[in-house]
N, C-alpha and C positions, 0 to 999 in steps of 0.2 A: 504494500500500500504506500503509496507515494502523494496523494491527496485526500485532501479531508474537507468535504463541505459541511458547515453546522447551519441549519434554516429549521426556522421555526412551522411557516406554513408548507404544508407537505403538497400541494400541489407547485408551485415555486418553487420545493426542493428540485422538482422533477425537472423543470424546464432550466433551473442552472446546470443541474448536471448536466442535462443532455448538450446545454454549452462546452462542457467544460468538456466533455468526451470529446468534443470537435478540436481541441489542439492537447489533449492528456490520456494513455492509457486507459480507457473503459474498467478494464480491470483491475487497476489502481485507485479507482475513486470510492472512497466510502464516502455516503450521504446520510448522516441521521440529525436529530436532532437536539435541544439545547438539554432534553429532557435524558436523554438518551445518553448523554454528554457522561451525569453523572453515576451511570453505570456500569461505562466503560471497563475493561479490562487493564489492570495495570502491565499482563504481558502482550500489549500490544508493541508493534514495532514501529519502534521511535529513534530517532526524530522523522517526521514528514518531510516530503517536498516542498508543500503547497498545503497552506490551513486558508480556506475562503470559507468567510464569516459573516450571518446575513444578518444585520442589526434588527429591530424590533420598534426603533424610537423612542423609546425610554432608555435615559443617557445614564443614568446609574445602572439598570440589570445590563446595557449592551457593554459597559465597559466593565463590567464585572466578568460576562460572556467571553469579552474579547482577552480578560487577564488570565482566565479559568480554562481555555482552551489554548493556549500560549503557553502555559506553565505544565500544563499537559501533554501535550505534542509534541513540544521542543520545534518547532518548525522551522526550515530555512528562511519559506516568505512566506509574507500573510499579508491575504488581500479583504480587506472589507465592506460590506454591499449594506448600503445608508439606503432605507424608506425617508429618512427624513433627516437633513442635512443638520449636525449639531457642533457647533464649532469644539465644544469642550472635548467631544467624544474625535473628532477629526486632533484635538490638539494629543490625547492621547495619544492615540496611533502612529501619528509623528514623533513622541517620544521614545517610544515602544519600539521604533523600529519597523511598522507596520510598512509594508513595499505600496500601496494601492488605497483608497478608497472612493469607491466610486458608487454611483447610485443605483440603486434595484432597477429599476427604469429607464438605465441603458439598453440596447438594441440588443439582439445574442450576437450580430459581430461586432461590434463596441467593445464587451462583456471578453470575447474570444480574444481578441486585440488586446485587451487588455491583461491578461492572463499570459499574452504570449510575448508580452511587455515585460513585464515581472519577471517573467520565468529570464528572460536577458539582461536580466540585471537593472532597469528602468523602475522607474515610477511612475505614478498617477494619480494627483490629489486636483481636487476643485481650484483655478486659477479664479481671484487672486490667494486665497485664504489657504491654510496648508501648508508644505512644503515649499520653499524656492523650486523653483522649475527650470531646468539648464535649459532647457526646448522650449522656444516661443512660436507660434503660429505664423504661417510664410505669409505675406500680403497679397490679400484676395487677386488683386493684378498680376501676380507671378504665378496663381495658379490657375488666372483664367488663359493663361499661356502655355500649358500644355500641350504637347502635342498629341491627335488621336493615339499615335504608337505609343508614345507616354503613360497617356491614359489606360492603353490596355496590358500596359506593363506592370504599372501599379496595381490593378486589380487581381494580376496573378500574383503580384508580388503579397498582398492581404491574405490571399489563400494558401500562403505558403508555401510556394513553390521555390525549387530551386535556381539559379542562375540558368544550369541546364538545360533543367524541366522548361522553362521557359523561351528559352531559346529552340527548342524543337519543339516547341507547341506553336510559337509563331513563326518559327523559320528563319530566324536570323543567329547571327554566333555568340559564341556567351559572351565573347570581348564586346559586342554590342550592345549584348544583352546589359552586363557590368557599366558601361559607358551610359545607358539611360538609368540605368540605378544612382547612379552617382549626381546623376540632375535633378534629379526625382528627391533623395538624400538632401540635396541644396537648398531646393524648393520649400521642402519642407520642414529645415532646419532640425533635421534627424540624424542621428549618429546611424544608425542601423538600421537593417529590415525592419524587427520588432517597434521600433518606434515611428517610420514609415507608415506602418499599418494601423497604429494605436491611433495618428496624428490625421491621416486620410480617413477615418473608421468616424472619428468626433467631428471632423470638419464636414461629414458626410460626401466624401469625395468617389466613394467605390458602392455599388451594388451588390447585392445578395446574387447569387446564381438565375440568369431569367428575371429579374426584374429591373425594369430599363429605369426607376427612381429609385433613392437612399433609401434604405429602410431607416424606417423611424417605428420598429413595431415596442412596443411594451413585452421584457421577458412573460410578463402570466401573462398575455396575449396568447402565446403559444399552447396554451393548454386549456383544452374544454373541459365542461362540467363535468366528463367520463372519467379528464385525469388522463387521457391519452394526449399525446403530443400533434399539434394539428399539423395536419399535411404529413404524414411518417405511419 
C-alpha cells in the first residue's frame, strides 16, 4: 500500500479514488474513512507514499484529522481536499509540511494534476494565501499564442505521456517533441511536466478525452444516486 485516502462521505470516497487510480496503483490505494481511521491496525505498513485527506469544514476535528493521520502513517506527502476554504487549517498544513491543499471541487483532472504535482516534488496551495509559490501564471497573451501543434502537445503532455509516446503519436521526433516542451515549460512558467499539467489543468487550458470544452465538472458530479461512477 502506497496510498491512503481518508473521506468522510463515502460516495466522494468513490469518485477520488477513482481519480487517484488514474495516475497511482489501483492496488495500492486504501480508501476508508475518519471513523475507520481509528481502528486501524498498528501492523500496517508504514510509512505511505501518499496520505490524501478530505477535510469536513470544521477547523478543529479536520486538523485534528489531518494531525491523527500524519502521526499515523508517517507519510512522504500529504495532500489535503478543503469543502470549505479555512485559513487557520490551510496555515497548519503549511507548517506541517502538508505538499497540496486544494478544494473538493476541483475537476478529477485538476484533482489528477495535482497529485501528479506532488508526487514530483511540487506544491499546490490557494494563490494569494498559503505557501509562497515559485510558479506564477504565464500572461493570458502568451498563451493565446500557442501554436495548434503546441496545443496538442500539451494535452498529451497532461495525460502523461512520454516525450516518445508522443512523438509517435503525432509523428514528429522526440528532439521536437522536447523542443515544444521547453516553450510550452516557458509559457507556462513551469519547471516540469508535472507542473505543466497542474498549471494548464487550473488555467483550464487542456480537455478531458472527447470533449472539445474545459471540464469544469464537480468530483461528486461523477457519481449517481447508485454510487456507480457515471459514464464507467
Amino acid at each position: 500500500m502506497t496510498t491512503v485516502l481518508i473521506e468522510d462521505y463515502a460516495l466522494l470516497r468513490v469518485a477520488i479514488q477513482h481519480v487517484l487510480e488514474r495516475v497511482r496503483n489501483a492496488d495500492d490505494i486504501l480508501a476508508i474513512s475518519p471513523a475507520h481511521l481509528l481502528n486501524m491496525s498498528s501492523s500496517i505498513n508504514r510509512p505511505v507514499e501518499l496520505l490524501v485527506v478530505g477535510c469536513s469544514g470544521m477547523a478543529e476535528q479536520d486538523i485534528g484529522l489531518i494531525s491523527q493521520s500524519m502521526a499515523f502513517f508517517m507519510p512522504r506527502l500529504v495532500l489535503v481536499l478543503y469543502s470549505v476554504l479555512d485559513p487557520s487549517v490551510m496555515g497548519v498544513c503549511a507548517r506541517t509540511g502538508v505538499a497540496g491543499y486544494l478544494p473538493k471541487a476541483s475537476s478529477p483532472d485538476a484533482l489528477a494534476a495535482a497529485v501528479s504535482l506532488v508526487m514530483a516534488g511540487g506544491e499546490c496551495y490557494p494563490q494569494p494565501a498559503g505557501r509562497p509559490q515559485n510558479v506564477s501564471h504565464a500572461p493570458a497573451q502568451e498563451l493565446r499564442e500557442l501554436t495548434q501543434r503546441q496545443e496538442e502537445i500539451l494535452q498529451l503532455l497532461v495525460q502523461g505521456k512520454t516525450m516518445r509516446e508522443i512523438g509517435q503519436q503525432v509523428g514528429i521526433s522526440v528532439a521536437t517533441v522536447k523542443s515544444h516542451a521547453r516553450t510550452l515549460y516557458w509559457k507556462l512558467n513551469a519547471r516540469n511536466q508535472a507542473e505543466a499539467a497542474y498549471i494548464a489543468v487550473q488555467m483550464g487550458l487542456v480537455r478531458s478525452a472527447g470533449t472539445p470544452a474545459p471540464v469544469k465538472a464537480d468530483l461528486k458530479a461523477e457519481v449517481r444516486a447508485d454510487g456507480r461512477l457515471d459514464g464507467k
